[in-house]
DSSP file (Angstrom, degrees, kcal/mol; ACC not computed):
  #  RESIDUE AA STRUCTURE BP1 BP2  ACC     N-H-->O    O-->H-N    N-H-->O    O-->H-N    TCO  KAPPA ALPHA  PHI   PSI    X-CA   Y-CA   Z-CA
    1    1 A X              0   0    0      0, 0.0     2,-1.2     0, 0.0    75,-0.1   0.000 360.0 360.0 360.0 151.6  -10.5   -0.6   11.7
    2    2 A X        -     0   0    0      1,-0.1     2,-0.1    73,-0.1    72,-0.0  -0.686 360.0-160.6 -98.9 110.0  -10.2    2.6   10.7
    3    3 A X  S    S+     0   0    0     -2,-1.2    18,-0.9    73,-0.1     2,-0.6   0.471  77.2  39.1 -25.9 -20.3   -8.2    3.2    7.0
    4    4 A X  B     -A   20   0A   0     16,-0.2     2,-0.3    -2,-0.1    16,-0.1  -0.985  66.4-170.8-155.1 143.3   -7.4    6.7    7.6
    5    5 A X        -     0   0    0     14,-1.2    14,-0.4    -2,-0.6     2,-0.4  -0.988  21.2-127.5-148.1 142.7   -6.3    8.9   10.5
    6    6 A X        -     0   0    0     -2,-0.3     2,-0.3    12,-0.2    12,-0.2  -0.680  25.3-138.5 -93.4 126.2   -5.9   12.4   11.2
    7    7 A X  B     -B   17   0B   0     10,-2.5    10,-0.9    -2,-0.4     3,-0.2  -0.709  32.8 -87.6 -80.2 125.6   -2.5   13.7   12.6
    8    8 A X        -     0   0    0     -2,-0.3     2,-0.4     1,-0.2     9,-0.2  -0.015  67.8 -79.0 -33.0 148.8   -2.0   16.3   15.2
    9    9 A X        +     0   0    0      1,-0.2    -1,-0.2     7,-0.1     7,-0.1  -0.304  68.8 158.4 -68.1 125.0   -1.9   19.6   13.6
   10   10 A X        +     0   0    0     -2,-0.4     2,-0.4    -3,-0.2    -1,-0.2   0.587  44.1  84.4-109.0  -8.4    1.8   19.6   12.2
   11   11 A X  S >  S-     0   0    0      4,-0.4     3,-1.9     1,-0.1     6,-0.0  -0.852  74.3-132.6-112.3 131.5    1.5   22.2    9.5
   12   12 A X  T 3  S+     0   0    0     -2,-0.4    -1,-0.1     1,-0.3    -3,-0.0   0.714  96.9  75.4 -32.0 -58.3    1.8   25.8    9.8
   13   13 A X  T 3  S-     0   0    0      1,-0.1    -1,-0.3     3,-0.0     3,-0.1   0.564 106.8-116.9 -41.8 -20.2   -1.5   26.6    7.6
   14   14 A X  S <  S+     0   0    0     -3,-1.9    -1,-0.1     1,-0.2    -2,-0.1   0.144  76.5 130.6 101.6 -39.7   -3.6   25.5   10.7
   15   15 A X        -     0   0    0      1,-0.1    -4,-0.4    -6,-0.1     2,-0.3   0.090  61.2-119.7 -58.9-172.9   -5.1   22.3    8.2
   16   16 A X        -     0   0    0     -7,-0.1     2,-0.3    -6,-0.1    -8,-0.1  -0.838  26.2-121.7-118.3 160.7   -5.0   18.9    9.8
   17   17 A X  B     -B    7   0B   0    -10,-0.9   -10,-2.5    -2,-0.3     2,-0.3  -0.848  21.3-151.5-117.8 143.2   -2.9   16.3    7.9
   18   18 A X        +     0   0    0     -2,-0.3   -12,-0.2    14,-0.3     2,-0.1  -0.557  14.5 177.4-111.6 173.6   -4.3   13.0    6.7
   19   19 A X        -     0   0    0    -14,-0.4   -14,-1.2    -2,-0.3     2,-0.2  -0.573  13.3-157.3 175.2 120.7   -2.6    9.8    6.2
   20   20 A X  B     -A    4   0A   0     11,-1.8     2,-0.3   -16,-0.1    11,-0.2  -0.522  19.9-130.8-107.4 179.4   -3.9    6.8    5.2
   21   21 A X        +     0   0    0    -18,-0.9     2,-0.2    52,-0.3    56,-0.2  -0.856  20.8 178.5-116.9 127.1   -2.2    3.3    6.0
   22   22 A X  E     -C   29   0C   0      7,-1.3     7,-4.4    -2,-0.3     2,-0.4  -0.929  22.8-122.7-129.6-177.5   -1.1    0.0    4.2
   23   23 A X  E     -Cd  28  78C   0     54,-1.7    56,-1.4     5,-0.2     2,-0.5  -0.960  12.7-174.8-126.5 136.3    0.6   -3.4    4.8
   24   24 A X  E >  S-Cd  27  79C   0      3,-1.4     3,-2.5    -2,-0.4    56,-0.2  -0.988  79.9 -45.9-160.5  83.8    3.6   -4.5    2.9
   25   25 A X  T 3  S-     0   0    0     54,-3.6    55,-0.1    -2,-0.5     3,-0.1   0.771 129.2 -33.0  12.9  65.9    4.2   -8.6    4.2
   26   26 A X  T 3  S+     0   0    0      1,-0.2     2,-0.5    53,-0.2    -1,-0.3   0.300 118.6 115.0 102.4   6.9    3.6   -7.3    7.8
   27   27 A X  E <   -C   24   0C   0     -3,-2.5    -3,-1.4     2,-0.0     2,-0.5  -0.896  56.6-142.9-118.8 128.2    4.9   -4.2    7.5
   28   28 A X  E     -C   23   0C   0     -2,-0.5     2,-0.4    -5,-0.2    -5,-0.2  -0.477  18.7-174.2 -87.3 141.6    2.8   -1.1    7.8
   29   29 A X  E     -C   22   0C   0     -7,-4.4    -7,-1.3    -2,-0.5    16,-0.1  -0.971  13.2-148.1-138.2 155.0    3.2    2.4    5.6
   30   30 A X        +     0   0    0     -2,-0.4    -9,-0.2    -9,-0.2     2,-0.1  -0.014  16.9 174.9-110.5-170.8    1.8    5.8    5.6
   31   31 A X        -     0   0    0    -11,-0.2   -11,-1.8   -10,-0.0   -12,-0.1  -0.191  34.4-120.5-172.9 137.2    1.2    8.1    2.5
   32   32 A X  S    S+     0   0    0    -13,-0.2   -14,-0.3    -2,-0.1     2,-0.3   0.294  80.9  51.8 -51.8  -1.8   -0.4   11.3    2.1
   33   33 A X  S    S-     0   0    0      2,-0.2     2,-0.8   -13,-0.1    40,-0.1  -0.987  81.4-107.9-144.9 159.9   -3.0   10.7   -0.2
   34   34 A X  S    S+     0   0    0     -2,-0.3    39,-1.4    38,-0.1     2,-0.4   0.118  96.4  41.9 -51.5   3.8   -5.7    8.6   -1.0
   35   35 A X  E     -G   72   0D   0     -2,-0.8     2,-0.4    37,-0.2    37,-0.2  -0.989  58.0-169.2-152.5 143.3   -4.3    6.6   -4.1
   36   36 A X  E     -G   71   0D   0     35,-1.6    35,-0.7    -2,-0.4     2,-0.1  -0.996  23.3-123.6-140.7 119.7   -0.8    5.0   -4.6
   37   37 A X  E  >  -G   70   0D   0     -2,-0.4     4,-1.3    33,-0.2    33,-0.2  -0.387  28.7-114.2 -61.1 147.4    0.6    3.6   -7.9
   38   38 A X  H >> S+     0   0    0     31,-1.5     4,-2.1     2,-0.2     3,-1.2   0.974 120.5  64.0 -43.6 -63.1    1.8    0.0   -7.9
   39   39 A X  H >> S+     0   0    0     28,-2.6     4,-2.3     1,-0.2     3,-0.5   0.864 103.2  42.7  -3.0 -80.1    5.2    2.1   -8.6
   40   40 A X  H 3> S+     0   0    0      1,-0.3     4,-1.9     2,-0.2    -1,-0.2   0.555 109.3  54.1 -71.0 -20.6    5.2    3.8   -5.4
   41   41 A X  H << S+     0   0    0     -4,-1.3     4,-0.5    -3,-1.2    -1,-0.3   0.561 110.3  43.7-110.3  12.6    4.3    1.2   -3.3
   42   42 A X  H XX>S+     0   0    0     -4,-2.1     5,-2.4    -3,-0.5     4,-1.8   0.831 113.0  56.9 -74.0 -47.5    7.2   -1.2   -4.5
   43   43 A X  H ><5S+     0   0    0     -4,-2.3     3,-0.8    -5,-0.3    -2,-0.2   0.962 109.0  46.3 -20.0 -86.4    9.5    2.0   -4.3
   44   44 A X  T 3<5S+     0   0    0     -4,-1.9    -1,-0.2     1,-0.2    -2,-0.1   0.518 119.3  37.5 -65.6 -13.8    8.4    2.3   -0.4
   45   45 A X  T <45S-     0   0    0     -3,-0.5    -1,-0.2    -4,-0.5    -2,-0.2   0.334 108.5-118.3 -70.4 -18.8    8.9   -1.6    0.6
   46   46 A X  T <<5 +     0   0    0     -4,-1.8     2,-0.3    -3,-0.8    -3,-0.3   0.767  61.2 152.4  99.7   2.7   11.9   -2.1   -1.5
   47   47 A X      < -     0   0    0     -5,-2.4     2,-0.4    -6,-0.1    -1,-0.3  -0.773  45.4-116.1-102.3 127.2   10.4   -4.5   -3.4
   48   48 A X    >>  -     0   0    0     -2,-0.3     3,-8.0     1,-0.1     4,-1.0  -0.601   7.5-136.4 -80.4 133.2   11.6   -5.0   -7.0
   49   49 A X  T 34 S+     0   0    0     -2,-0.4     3,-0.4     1,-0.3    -1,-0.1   0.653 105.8  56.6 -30.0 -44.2    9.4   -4.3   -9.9
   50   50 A X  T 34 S+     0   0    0      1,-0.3    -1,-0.3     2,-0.1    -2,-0.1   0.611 104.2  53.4 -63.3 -16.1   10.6   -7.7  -11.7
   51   51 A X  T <4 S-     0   0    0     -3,-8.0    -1,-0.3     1,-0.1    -2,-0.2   0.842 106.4-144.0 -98.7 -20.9    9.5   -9.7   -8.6
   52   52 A X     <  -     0   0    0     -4,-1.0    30,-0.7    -3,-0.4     2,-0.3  -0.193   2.8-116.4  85.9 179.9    5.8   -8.1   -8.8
   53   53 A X  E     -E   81   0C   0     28,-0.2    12,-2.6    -4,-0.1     2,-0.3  -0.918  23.4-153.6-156.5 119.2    3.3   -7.0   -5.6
   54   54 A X  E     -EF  80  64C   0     26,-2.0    26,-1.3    -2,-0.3     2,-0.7  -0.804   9.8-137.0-105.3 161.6   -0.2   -8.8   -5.0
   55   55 A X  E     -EF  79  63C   0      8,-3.1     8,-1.9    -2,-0.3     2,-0.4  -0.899  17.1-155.6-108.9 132.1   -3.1   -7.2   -3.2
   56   56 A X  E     -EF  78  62C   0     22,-2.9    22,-0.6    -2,-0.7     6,-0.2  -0.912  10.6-157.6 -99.8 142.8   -4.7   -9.7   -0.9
   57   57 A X    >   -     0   0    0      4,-1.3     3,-0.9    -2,-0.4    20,-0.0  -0.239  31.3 -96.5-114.7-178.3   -8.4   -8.9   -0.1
   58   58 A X  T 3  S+     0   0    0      1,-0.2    -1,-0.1     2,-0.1    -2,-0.0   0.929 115.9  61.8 -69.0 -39.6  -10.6  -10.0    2.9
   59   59 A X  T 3  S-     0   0    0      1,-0.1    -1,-0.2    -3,-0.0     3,-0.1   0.467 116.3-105.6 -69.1   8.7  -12.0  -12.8    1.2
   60   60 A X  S <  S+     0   0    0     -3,-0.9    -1,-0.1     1,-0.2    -2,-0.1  -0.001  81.9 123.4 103.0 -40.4   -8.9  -14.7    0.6
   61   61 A X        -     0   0    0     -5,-0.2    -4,-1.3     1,-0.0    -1,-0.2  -0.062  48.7-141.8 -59.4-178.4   -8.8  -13.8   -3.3
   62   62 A X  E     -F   56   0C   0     -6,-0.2    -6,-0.2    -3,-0.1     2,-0.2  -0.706  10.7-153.7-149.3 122.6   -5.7  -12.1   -4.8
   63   63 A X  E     -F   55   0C   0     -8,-1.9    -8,-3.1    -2,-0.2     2,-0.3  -0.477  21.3-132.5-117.2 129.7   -4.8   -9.3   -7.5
   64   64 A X  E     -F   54   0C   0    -10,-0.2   -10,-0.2    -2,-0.2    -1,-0.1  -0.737  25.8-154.9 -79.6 132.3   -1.7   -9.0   -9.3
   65   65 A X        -     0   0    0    -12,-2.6     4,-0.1    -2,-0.3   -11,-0.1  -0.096  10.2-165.6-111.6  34.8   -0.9   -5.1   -8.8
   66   66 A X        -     0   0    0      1,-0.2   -27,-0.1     2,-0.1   -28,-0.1   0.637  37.0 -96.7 -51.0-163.4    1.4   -3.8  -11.8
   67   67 A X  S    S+     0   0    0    -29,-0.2   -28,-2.6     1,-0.2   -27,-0.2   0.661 121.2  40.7 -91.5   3.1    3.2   -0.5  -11.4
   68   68 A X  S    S+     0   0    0    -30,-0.1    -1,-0.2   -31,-0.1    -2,-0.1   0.315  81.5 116.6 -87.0  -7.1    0.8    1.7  -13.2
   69   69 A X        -     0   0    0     -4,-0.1   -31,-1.5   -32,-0.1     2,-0.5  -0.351  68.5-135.2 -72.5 145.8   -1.8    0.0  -11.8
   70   70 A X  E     -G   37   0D   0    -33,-0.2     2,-0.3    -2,-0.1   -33,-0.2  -0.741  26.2-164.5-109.0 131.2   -3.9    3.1   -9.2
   71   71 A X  E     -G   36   0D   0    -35,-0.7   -35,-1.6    -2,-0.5     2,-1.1  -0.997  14.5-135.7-120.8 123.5   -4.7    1.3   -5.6
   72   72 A X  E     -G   35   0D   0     -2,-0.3     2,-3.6   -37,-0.2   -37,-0.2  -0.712   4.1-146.5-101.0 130.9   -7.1    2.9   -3.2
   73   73 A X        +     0   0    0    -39,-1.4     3,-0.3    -2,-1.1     2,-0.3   0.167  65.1 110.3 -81.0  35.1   -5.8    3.0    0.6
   74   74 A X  S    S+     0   0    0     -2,-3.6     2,-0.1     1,-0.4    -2,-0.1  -0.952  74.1  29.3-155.1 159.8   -9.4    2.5    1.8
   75   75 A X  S    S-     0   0    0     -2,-0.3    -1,-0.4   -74,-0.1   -73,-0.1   0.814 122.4 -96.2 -15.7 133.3  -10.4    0.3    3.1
   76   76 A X        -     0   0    0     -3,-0.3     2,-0.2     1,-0.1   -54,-0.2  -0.132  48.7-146.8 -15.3 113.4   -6.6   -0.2    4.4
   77   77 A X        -     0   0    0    -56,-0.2   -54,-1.7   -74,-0.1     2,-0.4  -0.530   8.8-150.3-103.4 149.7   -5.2   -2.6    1.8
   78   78 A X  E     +dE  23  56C   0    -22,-0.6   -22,-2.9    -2,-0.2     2,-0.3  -0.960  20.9 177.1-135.8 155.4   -2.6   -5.3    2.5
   79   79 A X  E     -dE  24  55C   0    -56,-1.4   -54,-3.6    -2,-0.4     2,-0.4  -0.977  12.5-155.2-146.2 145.8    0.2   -6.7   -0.2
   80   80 A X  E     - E   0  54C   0    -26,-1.3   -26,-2.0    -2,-0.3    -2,-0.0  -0.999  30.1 -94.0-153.4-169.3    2.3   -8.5   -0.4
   81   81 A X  E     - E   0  53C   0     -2,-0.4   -28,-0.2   -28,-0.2   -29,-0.1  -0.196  57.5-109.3 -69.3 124.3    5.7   -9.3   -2.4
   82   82 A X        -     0   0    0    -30,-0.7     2,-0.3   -31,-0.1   -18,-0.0  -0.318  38.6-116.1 -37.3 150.5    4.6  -12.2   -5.6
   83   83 A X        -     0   0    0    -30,-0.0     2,-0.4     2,-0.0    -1,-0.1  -0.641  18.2-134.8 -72.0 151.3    6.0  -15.5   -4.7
   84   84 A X        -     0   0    0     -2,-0.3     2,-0.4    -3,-0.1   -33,-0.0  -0.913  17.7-152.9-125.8 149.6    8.3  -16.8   -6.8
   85   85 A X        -     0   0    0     -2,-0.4     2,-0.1     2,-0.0    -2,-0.0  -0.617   6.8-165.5-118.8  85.6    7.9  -20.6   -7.8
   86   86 A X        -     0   0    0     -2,-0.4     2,-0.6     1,-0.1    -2,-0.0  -0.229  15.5-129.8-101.3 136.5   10.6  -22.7   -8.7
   87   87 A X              0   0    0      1,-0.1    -1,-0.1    -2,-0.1    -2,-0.0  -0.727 360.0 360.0 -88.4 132.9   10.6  -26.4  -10.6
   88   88 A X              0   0    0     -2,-0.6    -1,-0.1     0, 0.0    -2,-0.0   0.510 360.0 360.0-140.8 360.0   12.5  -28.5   -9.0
C-alpha cells in the first residue's frame, strides 16, 4: 500500500503537493509532512492527551506514543486511542 501520494497540482508555484496518510481507530488523516508529534495527532482525532494514543504495528506489538514523541508517516502508521481499564 502505498504511504504517500502526490496531489494534483494545487499550488500556484507549479510544485506537486505531498501528503502522507494515517489511521486514527478507523479513521484515516492526511498531513503535509513526513513526521507528526504525538501532539498533533491527538489534536487532529480529538483525542485527549490524558487518555494517551498507541501505535499499533504490523506484527501485533504496540507503542505508547506521548505528545512529544516524533512519528514517521511511512510506512502509513495506524493508532489508536489507549484503552482505558477499569476494576470492577
Amino acid at each position: 500500500m502505498s504511504t504517500q501520494t502526490e496531489h494534483a497540482d494545487t499550488r500556484t508555484d507549479g510544485k506537486r503537493h505531498q501528503t502522507w496518510f494515517f489511521d486514527v481507530d478507523g479513521t484515516t488523516y492526511e498531513h503535509d509532512r513526513p513526521k507528526i508529534t504525538g501532539a498533533q495527532i491527538m489534536e487532529l482525532a480529538g483525542i485527549d492527551p490524558a487518555d494517551g494514543l498507541v501505535q499499533c504495528f504490523e506484527d501485533g506489538s504496540q507503542q505508547t506514543v506521548r505528545p512529544e514523541d516524533v512519528v514517521h508517516l511511512v510506512p502509513r502508521p495506524r493508532f489508536r486511542k489507549r484503552p482505558r481499564f477499569k476494576r470492577g
